[in-house]
PDB file of N, CA, C, O and CB in Angstrom:
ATOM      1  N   UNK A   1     112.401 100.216 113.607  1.00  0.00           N
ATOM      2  CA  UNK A   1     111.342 100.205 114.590  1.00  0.00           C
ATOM      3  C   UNK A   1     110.517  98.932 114.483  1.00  0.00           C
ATOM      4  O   UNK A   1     110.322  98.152 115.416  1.00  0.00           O
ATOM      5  CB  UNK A   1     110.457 101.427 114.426  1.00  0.00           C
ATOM      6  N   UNK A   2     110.055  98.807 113.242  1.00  0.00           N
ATOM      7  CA  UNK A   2     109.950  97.531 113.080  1.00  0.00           C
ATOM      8  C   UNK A   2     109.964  96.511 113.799  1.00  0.00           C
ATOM      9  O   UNK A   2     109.280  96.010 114.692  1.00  0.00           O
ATOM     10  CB  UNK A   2     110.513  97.314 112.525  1.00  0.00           C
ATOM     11  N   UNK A   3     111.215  96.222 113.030  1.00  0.00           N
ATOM     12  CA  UNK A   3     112.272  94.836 114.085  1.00  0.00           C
ATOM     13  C   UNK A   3     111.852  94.608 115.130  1.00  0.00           C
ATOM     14  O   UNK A   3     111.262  93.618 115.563  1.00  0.00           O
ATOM     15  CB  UNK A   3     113.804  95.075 114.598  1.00  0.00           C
ATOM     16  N   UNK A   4     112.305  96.034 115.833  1.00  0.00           N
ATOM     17  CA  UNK A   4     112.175  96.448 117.668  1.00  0.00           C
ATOM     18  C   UNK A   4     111.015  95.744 118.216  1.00  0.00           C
ATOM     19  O   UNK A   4     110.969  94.885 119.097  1.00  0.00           O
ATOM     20  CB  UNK A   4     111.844  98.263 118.081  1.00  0.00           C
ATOM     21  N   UNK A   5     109.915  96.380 117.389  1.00  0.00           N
ATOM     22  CA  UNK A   5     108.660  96.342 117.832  1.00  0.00           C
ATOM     23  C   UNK A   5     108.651  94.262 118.054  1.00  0.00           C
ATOM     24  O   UNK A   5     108.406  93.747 119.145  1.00  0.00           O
ATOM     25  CB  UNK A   5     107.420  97.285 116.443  1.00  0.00           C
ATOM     26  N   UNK A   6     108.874  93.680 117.156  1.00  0.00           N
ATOM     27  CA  UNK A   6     108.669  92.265 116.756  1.00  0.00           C
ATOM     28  C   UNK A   6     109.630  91.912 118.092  1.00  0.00           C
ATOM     29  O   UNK A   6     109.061  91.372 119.041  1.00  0.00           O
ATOM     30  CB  UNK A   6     109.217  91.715 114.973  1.00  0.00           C
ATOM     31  N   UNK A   7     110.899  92.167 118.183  1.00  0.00           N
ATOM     32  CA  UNK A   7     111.704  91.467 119.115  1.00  0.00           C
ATOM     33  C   UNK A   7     111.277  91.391 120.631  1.00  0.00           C
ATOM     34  O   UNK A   7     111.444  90.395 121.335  1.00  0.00           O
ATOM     35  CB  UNK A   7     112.970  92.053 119.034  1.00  0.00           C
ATOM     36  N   UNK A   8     110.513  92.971 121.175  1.00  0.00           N
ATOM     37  CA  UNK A   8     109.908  93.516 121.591  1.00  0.00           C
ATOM     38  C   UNK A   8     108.464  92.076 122.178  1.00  0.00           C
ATOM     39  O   UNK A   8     108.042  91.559 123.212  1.00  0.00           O
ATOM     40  CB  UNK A   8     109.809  94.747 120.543  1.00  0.00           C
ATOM     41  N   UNK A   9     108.252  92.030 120.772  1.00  0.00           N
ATOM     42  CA  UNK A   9     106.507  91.076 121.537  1.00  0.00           C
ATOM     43  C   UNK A   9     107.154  89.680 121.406  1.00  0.00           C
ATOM     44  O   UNK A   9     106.535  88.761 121.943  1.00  0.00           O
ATOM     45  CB  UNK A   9     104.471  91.133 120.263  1.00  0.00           C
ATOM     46  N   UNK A  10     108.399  89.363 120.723  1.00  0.00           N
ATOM     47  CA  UNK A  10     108.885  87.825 121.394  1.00  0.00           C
ATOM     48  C   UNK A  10     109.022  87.950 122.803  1.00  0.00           C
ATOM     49  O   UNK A  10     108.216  87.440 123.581  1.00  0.00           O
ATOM     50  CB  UNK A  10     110.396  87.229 120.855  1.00  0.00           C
ATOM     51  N   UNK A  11     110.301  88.799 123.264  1.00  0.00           N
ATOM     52  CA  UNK A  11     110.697  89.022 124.617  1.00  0.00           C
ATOM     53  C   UNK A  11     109.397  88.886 125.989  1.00  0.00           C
ATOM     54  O   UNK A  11     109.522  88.387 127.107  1.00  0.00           O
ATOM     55  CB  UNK A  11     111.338  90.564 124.505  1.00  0.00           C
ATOM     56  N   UNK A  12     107.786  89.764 125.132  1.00  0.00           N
ATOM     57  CA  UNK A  12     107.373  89.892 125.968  1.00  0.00           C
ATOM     58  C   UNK A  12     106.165  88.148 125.771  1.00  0.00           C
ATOM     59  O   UNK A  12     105.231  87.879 126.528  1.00  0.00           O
ATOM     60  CB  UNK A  12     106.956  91.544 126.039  1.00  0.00           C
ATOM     61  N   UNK A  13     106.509  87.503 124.865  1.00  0.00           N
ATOM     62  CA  UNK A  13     105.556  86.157 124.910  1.00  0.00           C
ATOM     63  C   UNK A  13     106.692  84.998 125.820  1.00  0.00           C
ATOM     64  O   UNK A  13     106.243  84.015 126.409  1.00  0.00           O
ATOM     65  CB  UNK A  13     105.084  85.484 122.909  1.00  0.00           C
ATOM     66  N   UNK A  14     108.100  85.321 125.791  1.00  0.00           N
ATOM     67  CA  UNK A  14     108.583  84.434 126.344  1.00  0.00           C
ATOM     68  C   UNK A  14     109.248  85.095 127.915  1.00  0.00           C
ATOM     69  O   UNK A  14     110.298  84.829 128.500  1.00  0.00           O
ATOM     70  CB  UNK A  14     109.524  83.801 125.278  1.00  0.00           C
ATOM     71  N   UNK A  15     107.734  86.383 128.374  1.00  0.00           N
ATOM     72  CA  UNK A  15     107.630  85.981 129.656  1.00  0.00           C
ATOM     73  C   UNK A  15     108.642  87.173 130.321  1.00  0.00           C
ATOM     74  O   UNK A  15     108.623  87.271 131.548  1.00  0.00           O
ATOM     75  CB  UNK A  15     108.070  84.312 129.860  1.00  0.00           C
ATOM     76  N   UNK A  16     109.437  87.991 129.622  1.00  0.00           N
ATOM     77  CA  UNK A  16     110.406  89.253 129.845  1.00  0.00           C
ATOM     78  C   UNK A  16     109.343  90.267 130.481  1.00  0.00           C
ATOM     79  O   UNK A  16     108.683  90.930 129.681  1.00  0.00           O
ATOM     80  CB  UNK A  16     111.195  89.920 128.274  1.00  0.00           C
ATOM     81  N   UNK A  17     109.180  90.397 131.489  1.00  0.00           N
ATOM     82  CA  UNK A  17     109.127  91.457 132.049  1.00  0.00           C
ATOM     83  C   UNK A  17     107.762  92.556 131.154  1.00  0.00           C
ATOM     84  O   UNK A  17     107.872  93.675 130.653  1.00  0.00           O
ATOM     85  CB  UNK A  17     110.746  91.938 132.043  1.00  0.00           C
ATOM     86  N   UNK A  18     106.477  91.565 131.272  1.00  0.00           N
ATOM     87  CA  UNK A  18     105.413  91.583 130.393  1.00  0.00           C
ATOM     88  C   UNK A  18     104.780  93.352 130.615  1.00  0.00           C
ATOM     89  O   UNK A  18     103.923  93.969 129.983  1.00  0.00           O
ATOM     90  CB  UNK A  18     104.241  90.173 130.863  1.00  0.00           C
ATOM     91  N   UNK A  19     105.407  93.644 131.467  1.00  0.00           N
ATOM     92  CA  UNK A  19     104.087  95.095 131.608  1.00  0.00           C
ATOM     93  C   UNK A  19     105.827  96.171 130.632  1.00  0.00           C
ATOM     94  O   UNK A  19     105.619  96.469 129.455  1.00  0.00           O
ATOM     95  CB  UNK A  19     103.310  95.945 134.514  1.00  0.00           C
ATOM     96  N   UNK A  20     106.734  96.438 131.015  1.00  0.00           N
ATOM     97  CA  UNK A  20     107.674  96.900 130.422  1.00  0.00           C
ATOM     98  C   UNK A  20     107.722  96.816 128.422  1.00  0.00           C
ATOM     99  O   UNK A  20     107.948  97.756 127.660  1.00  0.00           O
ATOM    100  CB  UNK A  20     108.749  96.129 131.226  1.00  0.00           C
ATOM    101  N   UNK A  21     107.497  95.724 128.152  1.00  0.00           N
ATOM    102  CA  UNK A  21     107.619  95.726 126.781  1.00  0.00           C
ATOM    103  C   UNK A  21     106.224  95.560 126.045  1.00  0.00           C
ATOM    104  O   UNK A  21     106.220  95.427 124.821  1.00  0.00           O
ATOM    105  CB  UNK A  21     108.577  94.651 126.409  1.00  0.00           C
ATOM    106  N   UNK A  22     104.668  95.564 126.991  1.00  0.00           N
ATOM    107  CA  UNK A  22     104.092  96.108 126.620  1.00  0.00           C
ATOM    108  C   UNK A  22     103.899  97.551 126.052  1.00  0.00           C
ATOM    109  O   UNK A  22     103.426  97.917 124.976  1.00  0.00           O
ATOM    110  CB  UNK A  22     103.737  95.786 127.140  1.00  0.00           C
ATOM    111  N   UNK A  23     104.471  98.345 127.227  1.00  0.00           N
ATOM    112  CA  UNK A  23     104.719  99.783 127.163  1.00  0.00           C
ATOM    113  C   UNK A  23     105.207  99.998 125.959  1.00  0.00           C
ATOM    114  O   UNK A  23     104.587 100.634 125.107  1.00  0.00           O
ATOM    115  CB  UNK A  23     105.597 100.329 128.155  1.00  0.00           C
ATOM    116  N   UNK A  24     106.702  99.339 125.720  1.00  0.00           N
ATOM    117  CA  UNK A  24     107.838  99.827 124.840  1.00  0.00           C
ATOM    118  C   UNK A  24     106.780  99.409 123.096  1.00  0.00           C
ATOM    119  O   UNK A  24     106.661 100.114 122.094  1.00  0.00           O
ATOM    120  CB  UNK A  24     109.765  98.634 125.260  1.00  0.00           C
ATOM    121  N   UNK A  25     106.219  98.057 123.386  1.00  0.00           N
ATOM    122  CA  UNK A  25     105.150  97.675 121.725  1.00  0.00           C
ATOM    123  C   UNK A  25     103.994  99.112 121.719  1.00  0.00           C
ATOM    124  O   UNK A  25     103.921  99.711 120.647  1.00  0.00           O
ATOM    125  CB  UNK A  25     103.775  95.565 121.937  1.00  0.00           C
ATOM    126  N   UNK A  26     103.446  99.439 122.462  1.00  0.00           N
ATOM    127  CA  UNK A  26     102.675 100.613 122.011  1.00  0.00           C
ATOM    128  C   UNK A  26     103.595 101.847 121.848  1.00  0.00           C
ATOM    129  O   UNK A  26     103.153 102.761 121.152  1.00  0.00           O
ATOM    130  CB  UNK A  26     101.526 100.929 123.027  1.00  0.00           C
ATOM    131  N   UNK A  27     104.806 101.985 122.397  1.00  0.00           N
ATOM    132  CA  UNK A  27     105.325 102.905 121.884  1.00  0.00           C
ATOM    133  C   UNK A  27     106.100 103.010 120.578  1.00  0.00           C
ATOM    134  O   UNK A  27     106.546 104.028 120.051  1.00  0.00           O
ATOM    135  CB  UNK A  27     105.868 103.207 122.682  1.00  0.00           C
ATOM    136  N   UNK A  28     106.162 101.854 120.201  1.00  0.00           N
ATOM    137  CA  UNK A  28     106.589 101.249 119.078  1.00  0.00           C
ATOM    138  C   UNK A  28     105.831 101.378 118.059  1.00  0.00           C
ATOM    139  O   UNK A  28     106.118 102.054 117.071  1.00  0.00           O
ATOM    140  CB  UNK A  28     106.798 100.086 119.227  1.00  0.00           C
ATOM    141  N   UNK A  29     104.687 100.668 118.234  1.00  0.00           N
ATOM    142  CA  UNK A  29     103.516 101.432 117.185  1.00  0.00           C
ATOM    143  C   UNK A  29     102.814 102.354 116.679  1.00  0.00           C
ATOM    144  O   UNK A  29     102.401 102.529 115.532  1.00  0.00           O
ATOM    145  CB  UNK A  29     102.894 101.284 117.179  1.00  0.00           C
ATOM    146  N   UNK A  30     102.635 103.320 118.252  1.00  0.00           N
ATOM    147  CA  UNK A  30     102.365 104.764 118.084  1.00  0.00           C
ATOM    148  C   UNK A  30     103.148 105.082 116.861  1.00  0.00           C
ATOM    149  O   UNK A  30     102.689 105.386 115.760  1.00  0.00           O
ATOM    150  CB  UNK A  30     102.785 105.682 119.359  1.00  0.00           C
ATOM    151  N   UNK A  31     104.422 104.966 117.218  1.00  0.00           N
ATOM    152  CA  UNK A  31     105.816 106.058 116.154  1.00  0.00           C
ATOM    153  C   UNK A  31     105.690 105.339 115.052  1.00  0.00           C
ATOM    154  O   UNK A  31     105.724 106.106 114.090  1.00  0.00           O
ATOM    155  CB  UNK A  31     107.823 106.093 116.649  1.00  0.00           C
ATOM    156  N   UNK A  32     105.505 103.764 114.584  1.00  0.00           N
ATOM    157  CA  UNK A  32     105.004 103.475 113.114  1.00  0.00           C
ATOM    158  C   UNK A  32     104.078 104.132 112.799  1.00  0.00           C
ATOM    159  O   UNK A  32     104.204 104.449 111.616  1.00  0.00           O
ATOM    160  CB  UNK A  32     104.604 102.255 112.796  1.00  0.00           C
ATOM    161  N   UNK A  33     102.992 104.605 113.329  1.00  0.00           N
ATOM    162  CA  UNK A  33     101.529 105.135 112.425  1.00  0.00           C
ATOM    163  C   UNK A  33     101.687 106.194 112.153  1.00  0.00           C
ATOM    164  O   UNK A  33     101.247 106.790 111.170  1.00  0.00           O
ATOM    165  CB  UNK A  33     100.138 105.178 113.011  1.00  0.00           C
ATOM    166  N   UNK A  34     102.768 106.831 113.538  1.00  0.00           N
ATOM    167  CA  UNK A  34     102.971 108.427 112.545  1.00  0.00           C
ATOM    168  C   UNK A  34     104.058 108.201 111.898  1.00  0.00           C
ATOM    169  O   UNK A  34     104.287 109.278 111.349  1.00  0.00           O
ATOM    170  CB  UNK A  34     103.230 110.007 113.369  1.00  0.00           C
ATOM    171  N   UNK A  35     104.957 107.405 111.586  1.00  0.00           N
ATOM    172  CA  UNK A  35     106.083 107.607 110.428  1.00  0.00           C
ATOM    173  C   UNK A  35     105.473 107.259 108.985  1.00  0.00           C
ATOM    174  O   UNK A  35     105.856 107.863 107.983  1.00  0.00           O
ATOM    175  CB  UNK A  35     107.458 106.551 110.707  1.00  0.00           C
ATOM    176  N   UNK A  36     104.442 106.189 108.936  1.00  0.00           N
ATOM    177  CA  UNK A  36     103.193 105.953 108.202  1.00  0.00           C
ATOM    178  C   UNK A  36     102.630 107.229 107.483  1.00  0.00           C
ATOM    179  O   UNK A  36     102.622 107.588 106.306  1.00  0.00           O
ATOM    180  CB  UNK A  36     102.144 105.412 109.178  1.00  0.00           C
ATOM    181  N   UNK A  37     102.135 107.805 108.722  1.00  0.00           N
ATOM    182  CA  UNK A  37     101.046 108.683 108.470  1.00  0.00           C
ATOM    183  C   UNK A  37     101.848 110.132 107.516  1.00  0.00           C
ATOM    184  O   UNK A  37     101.309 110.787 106.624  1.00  0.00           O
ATOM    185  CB  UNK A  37     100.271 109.121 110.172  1.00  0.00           C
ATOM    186  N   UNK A  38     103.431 110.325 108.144  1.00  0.00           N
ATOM    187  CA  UNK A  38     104.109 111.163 107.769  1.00  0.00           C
ATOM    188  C   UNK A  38     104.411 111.353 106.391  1.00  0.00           C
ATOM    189  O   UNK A  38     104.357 112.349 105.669  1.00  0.00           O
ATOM    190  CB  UNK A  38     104.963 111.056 108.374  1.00  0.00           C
ATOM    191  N   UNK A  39     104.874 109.699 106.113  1.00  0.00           N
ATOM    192  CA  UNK A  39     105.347 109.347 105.198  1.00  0.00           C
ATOM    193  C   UNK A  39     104.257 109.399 103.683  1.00  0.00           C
ATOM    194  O   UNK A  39     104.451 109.593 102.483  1.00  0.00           O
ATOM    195  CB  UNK A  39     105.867 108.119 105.706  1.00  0.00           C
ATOM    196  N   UNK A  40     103.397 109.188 104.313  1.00  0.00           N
ATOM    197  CA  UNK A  40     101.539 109.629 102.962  1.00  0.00           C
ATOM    198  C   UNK A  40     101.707 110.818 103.014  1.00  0.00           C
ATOM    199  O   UNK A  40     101.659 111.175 101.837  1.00  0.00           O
ATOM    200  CB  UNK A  40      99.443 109.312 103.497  1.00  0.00           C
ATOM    201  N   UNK A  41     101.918 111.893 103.781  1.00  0.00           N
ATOM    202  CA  UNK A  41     102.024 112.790 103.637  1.00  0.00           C
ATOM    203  C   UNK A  41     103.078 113.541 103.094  1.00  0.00           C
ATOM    204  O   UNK A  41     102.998 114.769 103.063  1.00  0.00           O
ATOM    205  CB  UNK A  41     101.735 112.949 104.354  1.00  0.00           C
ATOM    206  N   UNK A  42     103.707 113.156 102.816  1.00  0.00           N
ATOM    207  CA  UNK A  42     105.114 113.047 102.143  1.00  0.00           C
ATOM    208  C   UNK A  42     104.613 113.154 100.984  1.00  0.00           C
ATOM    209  O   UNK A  42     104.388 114.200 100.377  1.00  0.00           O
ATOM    210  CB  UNK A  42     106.069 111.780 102.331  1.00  0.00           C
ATOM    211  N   UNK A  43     104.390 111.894 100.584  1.00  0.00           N
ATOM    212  CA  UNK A  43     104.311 111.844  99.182  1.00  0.00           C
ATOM    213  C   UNK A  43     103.267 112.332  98.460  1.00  0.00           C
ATOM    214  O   UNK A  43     103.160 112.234  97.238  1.00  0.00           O
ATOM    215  CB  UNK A  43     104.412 110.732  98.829  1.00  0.00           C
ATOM    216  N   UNK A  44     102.286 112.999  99.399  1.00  0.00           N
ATOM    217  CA  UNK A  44     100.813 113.946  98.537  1.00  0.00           C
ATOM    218  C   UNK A  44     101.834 115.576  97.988  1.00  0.00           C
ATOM    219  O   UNK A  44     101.904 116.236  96.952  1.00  0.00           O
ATOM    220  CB  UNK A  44      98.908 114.586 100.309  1.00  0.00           C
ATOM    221  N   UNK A  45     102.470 115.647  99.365  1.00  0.00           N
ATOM    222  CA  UNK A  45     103.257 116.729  99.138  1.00  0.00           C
ATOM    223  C   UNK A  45     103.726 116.885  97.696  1.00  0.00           C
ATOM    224  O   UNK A  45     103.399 117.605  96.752  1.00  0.00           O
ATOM    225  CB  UNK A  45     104.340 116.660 100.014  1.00  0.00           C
ATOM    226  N   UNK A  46     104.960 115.563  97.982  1.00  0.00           N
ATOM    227  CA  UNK A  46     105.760 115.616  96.769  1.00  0.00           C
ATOM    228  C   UNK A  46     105.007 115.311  95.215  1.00  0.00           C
ATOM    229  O   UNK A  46     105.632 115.386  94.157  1.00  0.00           O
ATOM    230  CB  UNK A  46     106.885 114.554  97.040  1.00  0.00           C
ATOM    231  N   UNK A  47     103.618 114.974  95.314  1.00  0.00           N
ATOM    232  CA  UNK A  47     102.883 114.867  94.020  1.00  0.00           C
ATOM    233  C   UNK A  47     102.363 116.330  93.448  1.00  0.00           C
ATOM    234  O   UNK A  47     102.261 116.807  92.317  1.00  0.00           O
ATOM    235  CB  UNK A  47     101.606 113.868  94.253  1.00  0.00           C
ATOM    236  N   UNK A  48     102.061 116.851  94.904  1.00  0.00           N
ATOM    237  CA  UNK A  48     101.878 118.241  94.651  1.00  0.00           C
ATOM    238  C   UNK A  48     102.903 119.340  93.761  1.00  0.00           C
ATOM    239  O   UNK A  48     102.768 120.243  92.935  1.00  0.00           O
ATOM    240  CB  UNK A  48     101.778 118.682  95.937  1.00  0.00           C
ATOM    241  N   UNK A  49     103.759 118.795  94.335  1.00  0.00           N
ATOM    242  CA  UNK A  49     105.231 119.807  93.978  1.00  0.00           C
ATOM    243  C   UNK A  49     105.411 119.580  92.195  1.00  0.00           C
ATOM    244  O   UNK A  49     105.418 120.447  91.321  1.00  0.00           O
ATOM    245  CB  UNK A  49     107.068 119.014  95.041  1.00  0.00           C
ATOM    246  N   UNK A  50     105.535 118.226  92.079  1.00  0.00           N
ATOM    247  CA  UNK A  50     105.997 117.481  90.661  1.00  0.00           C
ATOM    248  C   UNK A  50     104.806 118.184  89.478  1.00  0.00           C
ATOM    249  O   UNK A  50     104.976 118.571  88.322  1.00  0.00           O
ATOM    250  CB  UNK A  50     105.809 115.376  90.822  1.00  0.00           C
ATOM    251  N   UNK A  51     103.277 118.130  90.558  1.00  0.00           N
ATOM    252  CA  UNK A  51     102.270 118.439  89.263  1.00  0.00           C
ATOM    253  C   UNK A  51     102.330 120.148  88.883  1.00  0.00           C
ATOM    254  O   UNK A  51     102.065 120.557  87.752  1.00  0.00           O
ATOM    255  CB  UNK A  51     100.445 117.959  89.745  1.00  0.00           C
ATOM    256  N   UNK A  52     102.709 121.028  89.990  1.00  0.00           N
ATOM    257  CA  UNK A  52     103.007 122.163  90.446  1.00  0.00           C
ATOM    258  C   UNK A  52     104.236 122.637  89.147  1.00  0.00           C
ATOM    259  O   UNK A  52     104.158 123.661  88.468  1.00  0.00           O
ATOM    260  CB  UNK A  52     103.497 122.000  92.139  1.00  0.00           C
ATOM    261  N   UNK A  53     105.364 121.552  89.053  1.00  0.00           N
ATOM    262  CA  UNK A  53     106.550 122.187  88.269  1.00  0.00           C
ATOM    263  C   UNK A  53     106.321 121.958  86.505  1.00  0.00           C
ATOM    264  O   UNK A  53     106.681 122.569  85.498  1.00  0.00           O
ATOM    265  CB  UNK A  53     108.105 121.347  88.851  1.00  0.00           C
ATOM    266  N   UNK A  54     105.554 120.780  86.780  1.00  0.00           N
ATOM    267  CA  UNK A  54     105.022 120.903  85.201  1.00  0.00           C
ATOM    268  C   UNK A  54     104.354 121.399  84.712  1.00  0.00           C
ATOM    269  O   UNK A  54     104.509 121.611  83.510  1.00  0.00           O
ATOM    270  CB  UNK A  54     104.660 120.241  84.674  1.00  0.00           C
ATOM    271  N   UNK A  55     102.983 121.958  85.565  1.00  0.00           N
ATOM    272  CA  UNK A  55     102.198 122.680  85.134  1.00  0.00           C
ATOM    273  C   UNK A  55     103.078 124.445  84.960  1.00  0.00           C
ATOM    274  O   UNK A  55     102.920 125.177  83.984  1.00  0.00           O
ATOM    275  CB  UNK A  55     100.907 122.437  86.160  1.00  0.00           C
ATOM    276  N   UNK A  56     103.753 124.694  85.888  1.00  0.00           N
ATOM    277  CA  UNK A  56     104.428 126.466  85.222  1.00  0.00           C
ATOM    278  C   UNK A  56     105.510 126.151  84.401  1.00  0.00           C
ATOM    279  O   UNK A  56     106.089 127.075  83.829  1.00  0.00           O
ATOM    280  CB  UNK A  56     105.195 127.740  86.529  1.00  0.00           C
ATOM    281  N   UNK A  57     105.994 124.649  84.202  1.00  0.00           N
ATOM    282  CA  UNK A  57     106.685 124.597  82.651  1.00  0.00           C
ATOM    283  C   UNK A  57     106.200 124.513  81.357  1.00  0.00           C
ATOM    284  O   UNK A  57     106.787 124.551  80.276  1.00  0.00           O
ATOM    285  CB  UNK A  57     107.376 123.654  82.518  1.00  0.00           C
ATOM    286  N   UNK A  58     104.486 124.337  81.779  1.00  0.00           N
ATOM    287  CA  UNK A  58     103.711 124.234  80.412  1.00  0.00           C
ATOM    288  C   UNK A  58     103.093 125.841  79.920  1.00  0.00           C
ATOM    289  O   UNK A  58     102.727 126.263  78.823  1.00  0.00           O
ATOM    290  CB  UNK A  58     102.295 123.037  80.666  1.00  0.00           C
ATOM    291  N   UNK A  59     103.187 126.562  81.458  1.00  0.00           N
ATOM    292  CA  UNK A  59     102.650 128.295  81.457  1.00  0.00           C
ATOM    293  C   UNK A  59     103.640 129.140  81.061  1.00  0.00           C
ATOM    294  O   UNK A  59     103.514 129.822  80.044  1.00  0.00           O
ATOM    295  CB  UNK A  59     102.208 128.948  82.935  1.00  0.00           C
ATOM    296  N   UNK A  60     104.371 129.165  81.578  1.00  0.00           N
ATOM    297  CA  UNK A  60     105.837 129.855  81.571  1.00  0.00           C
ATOM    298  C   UNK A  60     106.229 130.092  80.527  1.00  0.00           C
ATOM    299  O   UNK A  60     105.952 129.202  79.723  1.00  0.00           O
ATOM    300  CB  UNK A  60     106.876 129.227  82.087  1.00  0.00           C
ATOM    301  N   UNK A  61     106.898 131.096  80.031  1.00  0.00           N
ATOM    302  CA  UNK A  61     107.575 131.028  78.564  1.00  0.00           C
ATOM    303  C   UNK A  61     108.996 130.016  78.605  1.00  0.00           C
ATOM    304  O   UNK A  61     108.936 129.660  79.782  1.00  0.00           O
ATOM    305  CB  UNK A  61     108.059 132.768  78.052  1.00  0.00           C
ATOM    306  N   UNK A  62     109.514 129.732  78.368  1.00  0.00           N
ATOM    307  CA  UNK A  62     111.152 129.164  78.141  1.00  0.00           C
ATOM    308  C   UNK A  62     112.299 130.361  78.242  1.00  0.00           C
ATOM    309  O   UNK A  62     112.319 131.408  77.594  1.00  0.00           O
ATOM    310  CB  UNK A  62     111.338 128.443  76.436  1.00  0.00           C
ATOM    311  N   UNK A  63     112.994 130.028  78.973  1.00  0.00           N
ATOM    312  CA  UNK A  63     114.149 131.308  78.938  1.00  0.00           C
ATOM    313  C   UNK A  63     115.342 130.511  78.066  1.00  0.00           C
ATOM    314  O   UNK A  63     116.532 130.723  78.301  1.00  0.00           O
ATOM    315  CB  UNK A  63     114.828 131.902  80.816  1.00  0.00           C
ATOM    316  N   UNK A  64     114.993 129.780  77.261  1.00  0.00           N
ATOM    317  CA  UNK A  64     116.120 128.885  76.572  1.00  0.00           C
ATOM    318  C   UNK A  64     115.965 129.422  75.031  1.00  0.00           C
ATOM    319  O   UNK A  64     114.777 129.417  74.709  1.00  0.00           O
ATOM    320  CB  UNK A  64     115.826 127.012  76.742  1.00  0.00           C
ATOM    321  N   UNK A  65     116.705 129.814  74.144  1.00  0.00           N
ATOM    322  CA  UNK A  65     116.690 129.947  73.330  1.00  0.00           C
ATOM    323  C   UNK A  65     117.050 129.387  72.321  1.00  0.00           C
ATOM    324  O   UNK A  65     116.853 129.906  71.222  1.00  0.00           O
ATOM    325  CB  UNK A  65     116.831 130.506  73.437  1.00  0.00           C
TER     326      UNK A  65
END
C-alpha cells in the first residue's frame, strides 16, 4: 500500500488525472492508519496474551512430574 500510495502521488504531480489519484492517495492512507492502528492493536493484544501465559505458569501447579 505503501508503494501504491507513493506511485500514486508521482502519477498525480506529473499531472495523471489529478482529482482520480487524489481520491485513490486518501484511500490509500485511510487503509495505512487503520492497518497501523490494527497492527498496535495487535500487539497490546499479543502482550496481553504472553503476560497472561506466564503469569498462570507461575499460579498453576505443573502437571509435569
Amino acid at each position: 500500500m505503501t508503494d501504491c500510495a507513493a506511485f500514486s502521488l508521482e502519477a498525480m504531480e506529473n499531472g495523471d488525472n489529478p482529482e482520480i489519484m487524489s481520491a485513490k492517495i486518501d484511500t490509500l492512507t485511510r487503509s495505512l492508519i487503520f492497518d497501523h492502528r490494527r497492527q498496535v492493536s495487535l500487539d497490546q493484544q499479543m502482550s496481553f496474551l504472553n503476560r497472561m501465559r506466564a503469569e498462570l505458569q507461575r499460579i498453576l501447579p505443573s502437571n509435569r512430574a
